[in-house]
C-alpha positions in Angstrom: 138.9 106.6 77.2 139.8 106.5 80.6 139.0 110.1 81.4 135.3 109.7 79.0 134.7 107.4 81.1 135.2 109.2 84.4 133.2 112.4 82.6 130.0 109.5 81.8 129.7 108.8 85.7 130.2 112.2 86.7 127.2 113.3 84.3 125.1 110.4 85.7 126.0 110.9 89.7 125.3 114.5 89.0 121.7 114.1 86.5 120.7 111.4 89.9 121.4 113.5 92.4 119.2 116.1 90.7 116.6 113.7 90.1 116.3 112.4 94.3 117.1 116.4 95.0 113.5 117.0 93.1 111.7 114.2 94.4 113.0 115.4 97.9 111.5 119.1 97.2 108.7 117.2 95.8 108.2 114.9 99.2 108.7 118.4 101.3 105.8 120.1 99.0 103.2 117.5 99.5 103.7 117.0 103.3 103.9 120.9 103.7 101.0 121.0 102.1 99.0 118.4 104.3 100.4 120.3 107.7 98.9 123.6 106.2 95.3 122.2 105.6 95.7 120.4 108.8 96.4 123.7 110.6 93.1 125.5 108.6 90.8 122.5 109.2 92.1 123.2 113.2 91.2 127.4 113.0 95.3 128.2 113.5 95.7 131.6 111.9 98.3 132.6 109.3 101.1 131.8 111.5 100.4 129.1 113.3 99.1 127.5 109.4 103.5 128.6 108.1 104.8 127.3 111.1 103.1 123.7 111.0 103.6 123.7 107.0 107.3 124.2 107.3 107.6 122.0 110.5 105.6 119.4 108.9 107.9 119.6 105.0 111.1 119.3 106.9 110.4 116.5 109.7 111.5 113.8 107.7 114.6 114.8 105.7 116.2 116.5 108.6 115.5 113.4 110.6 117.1 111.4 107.8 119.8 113.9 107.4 121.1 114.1 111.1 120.8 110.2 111.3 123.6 109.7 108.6 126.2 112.2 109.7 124.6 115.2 106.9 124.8 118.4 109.2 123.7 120.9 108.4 120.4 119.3 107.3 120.1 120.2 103.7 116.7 121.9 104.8 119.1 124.5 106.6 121.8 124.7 104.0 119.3 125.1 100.7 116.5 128.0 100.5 114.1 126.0 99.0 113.2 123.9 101.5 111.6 126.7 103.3 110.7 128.4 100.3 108.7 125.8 99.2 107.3 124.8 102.5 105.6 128.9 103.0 104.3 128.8 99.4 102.7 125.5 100.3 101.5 126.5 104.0 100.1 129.9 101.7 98.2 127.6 99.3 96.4 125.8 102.2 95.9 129.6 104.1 94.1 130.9 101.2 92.9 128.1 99.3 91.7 126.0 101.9 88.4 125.7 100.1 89.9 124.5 96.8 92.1 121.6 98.9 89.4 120.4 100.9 86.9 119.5 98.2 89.9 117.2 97.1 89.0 113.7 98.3 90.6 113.2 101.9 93.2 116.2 100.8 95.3 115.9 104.0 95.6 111.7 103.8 96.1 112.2 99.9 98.8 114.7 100.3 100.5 112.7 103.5 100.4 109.7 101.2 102.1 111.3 98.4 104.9 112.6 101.1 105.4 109.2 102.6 105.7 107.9 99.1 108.4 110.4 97.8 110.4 110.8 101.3 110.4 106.7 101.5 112.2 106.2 98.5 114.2 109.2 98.7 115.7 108.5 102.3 116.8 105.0 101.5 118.5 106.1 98.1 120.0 109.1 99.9 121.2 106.4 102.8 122.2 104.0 100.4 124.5 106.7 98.6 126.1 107.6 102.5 127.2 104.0 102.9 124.6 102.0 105.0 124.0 98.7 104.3 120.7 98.0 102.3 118.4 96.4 105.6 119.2 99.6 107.4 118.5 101.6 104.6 115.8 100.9 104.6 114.7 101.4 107.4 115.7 104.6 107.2 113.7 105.4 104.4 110.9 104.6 106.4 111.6 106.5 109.1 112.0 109.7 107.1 108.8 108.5 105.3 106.8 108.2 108.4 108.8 110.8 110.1 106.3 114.3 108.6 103.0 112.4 109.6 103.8 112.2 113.0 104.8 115.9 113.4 101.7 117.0 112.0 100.2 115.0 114.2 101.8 115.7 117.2 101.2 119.4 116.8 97.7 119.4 116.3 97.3 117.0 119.2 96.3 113.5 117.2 97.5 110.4 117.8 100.4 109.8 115.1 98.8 108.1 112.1 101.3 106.3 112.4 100.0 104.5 115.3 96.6 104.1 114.0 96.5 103.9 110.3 96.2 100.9 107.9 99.0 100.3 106.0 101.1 103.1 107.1 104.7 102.7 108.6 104.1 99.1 105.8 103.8 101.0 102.9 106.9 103.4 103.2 109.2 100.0 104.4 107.2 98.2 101.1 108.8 101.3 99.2 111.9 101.0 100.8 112.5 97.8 100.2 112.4 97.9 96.6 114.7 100.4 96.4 117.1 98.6 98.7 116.7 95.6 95.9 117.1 97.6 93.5 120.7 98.8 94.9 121.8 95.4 95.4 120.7 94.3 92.1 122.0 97.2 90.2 119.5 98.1 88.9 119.1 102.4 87.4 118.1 104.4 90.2 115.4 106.5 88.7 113.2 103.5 87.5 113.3 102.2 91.0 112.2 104.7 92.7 109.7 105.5 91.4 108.8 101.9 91.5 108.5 102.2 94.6 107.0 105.6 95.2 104.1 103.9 93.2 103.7 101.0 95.4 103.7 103.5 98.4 101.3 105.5 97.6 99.1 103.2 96.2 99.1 100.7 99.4 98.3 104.1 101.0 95.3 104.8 98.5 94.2 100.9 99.1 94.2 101.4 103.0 92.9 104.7 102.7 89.9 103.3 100.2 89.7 99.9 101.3 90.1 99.5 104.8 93.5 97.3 104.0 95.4 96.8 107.5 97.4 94.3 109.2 96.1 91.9 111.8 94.4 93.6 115.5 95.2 92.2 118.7 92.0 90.9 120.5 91.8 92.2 123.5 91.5 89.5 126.4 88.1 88.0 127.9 87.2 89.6 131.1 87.9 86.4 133.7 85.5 84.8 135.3 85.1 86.5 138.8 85.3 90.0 137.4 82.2 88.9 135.1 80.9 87.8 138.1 81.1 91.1 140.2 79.9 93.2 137.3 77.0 90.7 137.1 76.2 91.7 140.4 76.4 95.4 140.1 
């Protein structure tokens, strides 16, 4: 019985760890794919369009990777990474017309990325050891971690910084995979739980103008009213 048993968990670490090992190819797809259109929407050539598609894919799990103690990254140890990150970068280079008559295709695919490397980074996290809180926040940093590259590169402000619901919705994600750990809850269910809720705070930001209270910015004083008055 004893040994059954040991053979059930074996089968089950081994059917989850292909499961988050999808979603993780998944997450490196989508946000390939948004640093590809974001190169053709910027005139890079073929290049310039592989080079911000694979640096883009990869941001986030090598982040998440080097931050718990798994070096190599697995997007240096496992072909597919890049594999998957020049067919996408290809698929914007060639089919840019196709992607961009998708609504917002760049902030569609970003939001499918944060969704899918949110959920994966905390799981993955969790399964190293960390506590849940930091967890995470890991997850969110690997979420959040592909948008800023892309940014960066093609000389934006991180989306990050400016976005409704952004850095919110990957730690909203997160969080209820955290819970779900802590609760015991079956892996699978929960994250894609909260992969859902992700992208959909995302899509609501995105269509809706959802965000977070602004800071006002301070009332000019009195004499500096007065001297522009003057002018």
């Amino acid at each position: 019985m004893a040994i059954l048993e040991s053979l059930m968990v074996f089968k089950e670490h081994i059917a989850v760890g292909t499961f988050l090992a999808a979603l993780d190819l998944g997450g490196t797809l989508v946000f390939a794919l948004s640093g590809g259109v974001a190169g053709v929407k910027r005139r890079l050539d073929l290049f310039g369009v592989l080079v911000l598609a694979v640096a883009v894919g990869n941001a986030g799990g090598m982040t998440r990777d080097v931050l718990i103690g798994v070096v190599p990254p697995a997007a240096m140890r496992d072909w597919r990474y890049l594999a998957v990150s020049l067919l996408a970068g290809l698929a914007a280079f060639f089919w840019a017309p196709v992607l961009d008559r998708m609504w917002s295709s760049v902030l569609l695919f970003d939001a499918a990325g944060l969704a899918l490397f949110a959920v994966v980074g905390t799981q993955t996290a969790l399964a190293h050891g960390l506590n849940p809180v930091m967890a995470a926040l890991l997850g969110m940093v690997t979420g959040i971690g592909g948008g800023m590259v892309r940014d960066i590169l093609v000389t934006e402000i991180p989306i990050v910084l400016r976005a409704d619901l952004y850095a919110v919705a990957a730690l909203a994600a997160a969080a209820v995979v955290a819970a779900g750990h802590v609760l015991h809850l079956p892996s699978p269910p929960v994250v894609i739980a909260g992969a859902v809720l992700c992208f959909g705070l995302r899509l609501g930001a995105i269509r809706y103008g959802w965000h977070l209270p602004v800071a006002r910015a301070p009332r000019p004083t009195g004499a500096s009213v007065n001297r522009n008055d003057q002018h």
